[in-house]
N, C-alpha and C positions, 0 to 999 in steps of 0.2 A: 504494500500500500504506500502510495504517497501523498501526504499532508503537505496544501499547497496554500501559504501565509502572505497575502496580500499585502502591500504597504500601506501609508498611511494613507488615509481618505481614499480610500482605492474600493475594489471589489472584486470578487469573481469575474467578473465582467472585464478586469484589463488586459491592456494587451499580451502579456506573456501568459498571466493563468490561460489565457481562452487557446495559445500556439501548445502549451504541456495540454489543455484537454485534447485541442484534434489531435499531438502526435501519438496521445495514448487510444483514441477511437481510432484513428488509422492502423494502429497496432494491433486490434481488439483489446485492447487494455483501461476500457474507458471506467469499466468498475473500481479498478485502482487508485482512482483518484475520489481526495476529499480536500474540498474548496471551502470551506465555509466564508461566511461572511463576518469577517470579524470587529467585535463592539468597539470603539472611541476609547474606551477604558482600558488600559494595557493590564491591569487584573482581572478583570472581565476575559479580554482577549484570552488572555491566558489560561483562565480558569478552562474555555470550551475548548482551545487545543487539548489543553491536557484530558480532558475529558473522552474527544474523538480519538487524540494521541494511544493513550494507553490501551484500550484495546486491540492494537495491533506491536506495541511496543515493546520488548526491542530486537524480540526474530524478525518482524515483518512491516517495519516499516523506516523509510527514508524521509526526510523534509525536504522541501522549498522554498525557500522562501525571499521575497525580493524588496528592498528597501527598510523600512521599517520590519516588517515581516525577517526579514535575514535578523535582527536584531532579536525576536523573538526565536527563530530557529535555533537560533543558538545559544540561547538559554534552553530549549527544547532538549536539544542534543547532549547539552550536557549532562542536563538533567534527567534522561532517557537513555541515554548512551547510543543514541542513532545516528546516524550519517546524515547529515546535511549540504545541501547546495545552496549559495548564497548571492542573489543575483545582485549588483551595486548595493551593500547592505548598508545600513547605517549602524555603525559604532559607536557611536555617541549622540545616541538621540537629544540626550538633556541638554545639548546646547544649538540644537537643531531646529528644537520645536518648542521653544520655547514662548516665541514671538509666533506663535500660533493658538497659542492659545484665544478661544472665543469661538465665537457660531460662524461656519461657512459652510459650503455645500461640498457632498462629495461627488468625487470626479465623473460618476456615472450615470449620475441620475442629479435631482433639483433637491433630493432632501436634504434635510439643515444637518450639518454634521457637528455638535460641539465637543470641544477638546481642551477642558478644564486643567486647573491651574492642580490641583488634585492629583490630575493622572502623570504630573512631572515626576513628583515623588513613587508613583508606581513602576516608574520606567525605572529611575534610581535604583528597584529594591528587583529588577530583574538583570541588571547589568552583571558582565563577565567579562572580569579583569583579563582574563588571559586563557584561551582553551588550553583543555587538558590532551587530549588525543589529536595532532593536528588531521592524521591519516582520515579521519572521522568527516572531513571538512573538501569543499569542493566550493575556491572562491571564484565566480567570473563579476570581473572589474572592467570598467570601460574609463579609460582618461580621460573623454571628452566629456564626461557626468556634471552635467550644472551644475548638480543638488548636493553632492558629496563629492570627496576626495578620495580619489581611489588608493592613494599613497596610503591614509590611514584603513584602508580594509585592507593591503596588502601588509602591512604591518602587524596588523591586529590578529591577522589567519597563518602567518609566517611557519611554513614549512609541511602547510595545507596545499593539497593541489591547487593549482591557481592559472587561470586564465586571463590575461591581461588584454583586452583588445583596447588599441589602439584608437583612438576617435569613440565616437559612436556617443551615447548619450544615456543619459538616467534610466531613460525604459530601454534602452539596449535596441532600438529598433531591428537591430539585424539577429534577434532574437531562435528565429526558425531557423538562422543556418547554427546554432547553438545547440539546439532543444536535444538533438538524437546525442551528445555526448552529457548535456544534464542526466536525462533517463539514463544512459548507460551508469555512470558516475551511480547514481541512484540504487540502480538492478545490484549491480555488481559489489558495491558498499555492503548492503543490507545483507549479501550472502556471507560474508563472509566477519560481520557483525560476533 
């Protein structure tokens, strides 16, 4: 199974979950996949990974997760001892999102998304100083990332497999020539878990 962690104000709906769902319905693999939609509240959030997480945890499943979502993956990981993929993840949220805090919409739809001053300190209380297993870890990093700095996810994952492309952007747009070596990265991790 793979647990696929949306970034922030994101959704099922974006553009990489929706390239990992068709490559796994192209597969016949579409039952493998678990998208949810996850809460504004990084405790919340948390709470229903770990919820859909652990039934499959830690013979039978891999994470995904991109931006924000990598930041939860890997807390995930650690804390599940599974394999994760990390698409331009954010490392440091708390200083990220801070000046976002208040009501906006998310990227998918017109609903009001609010992202209180509250859930800084939950992000704080999910942070990881340093992974333990880097083999465990599968970073792709893009330099040309508006939103983060790919230097500190290459820092932060150090001696994790890493893929570094060159240019490209936040959501990775060139994501589907990616996707069959994430699922690999994924398959092959989890076997050997």
């Amino acid at each position: 199974m793979i647990l696929y962690l949306h970034g922030f104000r994101s959704s099922p709906k974006s553009f990489k979950a929706r390239v990992v769902q068709q490559a796994l319905a192209d597969a016949g693999r579409a039952h493998e996949l678990i998208c949810p939609q996850l809460p504004a509240s990084p405790k919340e959030a948390m709470a229903l990974a770990l919820l859909l997480a652990e039934r499959h945890a830690p013979d039978n499943l891999s994470i995904i997760g991109s931006s924000l979502g990598g930041f939860y993956a890997t807390w995930l990981a650690e804390r599940l001892g599974v394999p994760a993929v990390l698409l331009n993840p954010s490392v440091n949220p708390l200083k990220n999102l801070e000046h976002h805090v208040g009501v906006t919409t998310a990227w998918h739809s017109d609903e009001a998304f609010e992202f209180r001053r509250e859930y800084i300190d939950e992000l704080a209380a999910l942070k990881v100083g340093k992974i333990t297993r880097p083999e465990r870890y599968f970073l792709v990093a893009a330099t040309g990332d508006e939103v983060l700095d790919y230097r500190d996810m290459v820092a932060h994952y150090a001696g994790a497999k890493q893929h570094v492309i060159q240019g490209s952007d936040h959501a990775i747009s060139e994501f589907p020539q990616y996707v069959d070596e994430v699922l690999a990265f994924c398959t092959n991790a989890s076997l050997v878990q």
